[in-house]
C-alpha positions in Angstrom: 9.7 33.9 -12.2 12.0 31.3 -10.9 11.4 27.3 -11.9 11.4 26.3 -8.0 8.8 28.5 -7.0 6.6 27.1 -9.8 4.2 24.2 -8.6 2.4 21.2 -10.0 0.0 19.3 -9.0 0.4 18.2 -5.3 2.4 20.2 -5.0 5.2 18.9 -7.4 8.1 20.9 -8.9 7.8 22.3 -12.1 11.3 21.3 -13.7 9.9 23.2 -17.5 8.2 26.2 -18.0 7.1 27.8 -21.4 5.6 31.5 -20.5 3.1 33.6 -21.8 4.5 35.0 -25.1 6.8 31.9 -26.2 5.7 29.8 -29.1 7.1 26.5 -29.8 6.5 24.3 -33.1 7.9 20.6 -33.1 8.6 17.8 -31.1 8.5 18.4 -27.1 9.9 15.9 -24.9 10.4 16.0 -20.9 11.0 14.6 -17.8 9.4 15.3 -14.7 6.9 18.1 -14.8 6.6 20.6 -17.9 4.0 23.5 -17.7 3.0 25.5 -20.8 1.2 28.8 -20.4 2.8 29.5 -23.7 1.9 28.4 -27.6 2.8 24.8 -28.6 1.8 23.5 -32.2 3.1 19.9 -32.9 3.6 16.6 -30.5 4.2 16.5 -26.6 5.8 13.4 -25.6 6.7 12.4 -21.9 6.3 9.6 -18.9 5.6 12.1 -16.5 2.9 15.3 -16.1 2.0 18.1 -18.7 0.3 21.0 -17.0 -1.4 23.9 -19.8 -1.9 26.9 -17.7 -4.9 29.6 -18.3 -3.1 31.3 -20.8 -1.3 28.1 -22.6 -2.8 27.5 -26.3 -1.4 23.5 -27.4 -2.4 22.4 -30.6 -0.8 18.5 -30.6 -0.9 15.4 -30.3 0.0 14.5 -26.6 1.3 11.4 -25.3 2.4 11.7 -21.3 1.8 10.0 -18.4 -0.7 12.4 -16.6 -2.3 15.9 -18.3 -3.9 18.6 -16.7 -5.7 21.2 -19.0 -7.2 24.7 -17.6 -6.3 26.2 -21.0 -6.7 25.5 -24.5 -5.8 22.5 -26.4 -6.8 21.2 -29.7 -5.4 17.8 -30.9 -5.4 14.1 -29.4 -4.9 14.0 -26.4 -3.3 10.3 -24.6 -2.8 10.5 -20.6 -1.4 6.9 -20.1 -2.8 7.5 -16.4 -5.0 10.2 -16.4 -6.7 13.5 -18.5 -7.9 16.5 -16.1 -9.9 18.9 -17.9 -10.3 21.9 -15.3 -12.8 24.3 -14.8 -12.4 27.3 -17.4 -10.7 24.6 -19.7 -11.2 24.4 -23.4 -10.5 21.2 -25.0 -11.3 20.1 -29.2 -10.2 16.4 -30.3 -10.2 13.0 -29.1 -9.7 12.3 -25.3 -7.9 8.9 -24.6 -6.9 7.5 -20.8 -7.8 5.1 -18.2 -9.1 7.8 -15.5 -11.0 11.2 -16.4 -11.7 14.1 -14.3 -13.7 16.9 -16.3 -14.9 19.5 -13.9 -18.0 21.7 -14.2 -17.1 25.3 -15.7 -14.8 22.8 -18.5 -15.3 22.6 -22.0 -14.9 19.5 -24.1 -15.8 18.9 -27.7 -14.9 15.5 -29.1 -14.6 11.6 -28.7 -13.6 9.8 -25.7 -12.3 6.9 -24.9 -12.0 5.1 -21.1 -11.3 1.8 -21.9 -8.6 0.7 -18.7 -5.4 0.6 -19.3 -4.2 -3.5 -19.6 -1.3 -4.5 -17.0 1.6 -6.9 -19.0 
């Protein structure tokens, strides 16, 4: 599959890509967009947007800037702008953003927490 026929959301380029099959265990950092349809197990760190595809399995702590879920992810989860659990989405741990979006067909299991975020 080639990286620039991969999309985000709206549309976005996907600049990472972890496919089906590839496991990962440590610290991920990114710019841009990084999708995971893969198995991560450890800390995801990034400004920008995380994307877990049907098939991606994340067991971390994540920290970026906007993350979209239609897989499975255990862990605490921190979207400085926004969480999207999608339909068909599995999701254990503790949800922590501003803005929320959990549609129906989604599962969530855990603590939340919506409190805005403060402007400096």
């Amino acid at each position: 599959m080639v990286l620039k026929q991969l999309r985000g959301l709206a549309g976005d380029e996907i600049n990472g890509f972890m496919d089906q099959g590839t496991e990962f265990l440590g610290e991920l950092r990114f710019r841009d967009t990084f999708r995971v349809d893969g198995h991560v197990k450890g800390r995801i760190v990034s400004d920008n947007t995380l994307i877990v595809g049907e098939t991606g399995h994340v067991e971390a702590d994540i920290d970026c800037g906007v993350v979209s879920i239609r897989g499975t992810v255990t862990g605490h989860i921190h979207g400085r702008q926004r969480i999207e659990l999608m339909a068909g989405s599995k999701v254990h741990g503790t949800l922590s953003s501003p803005r929320l979006l959990i549609e129906e067909g989604a599962l969530f299991q855990g603590d939340c927490d919506t409190t805005p975020a403060t402007t400096k």
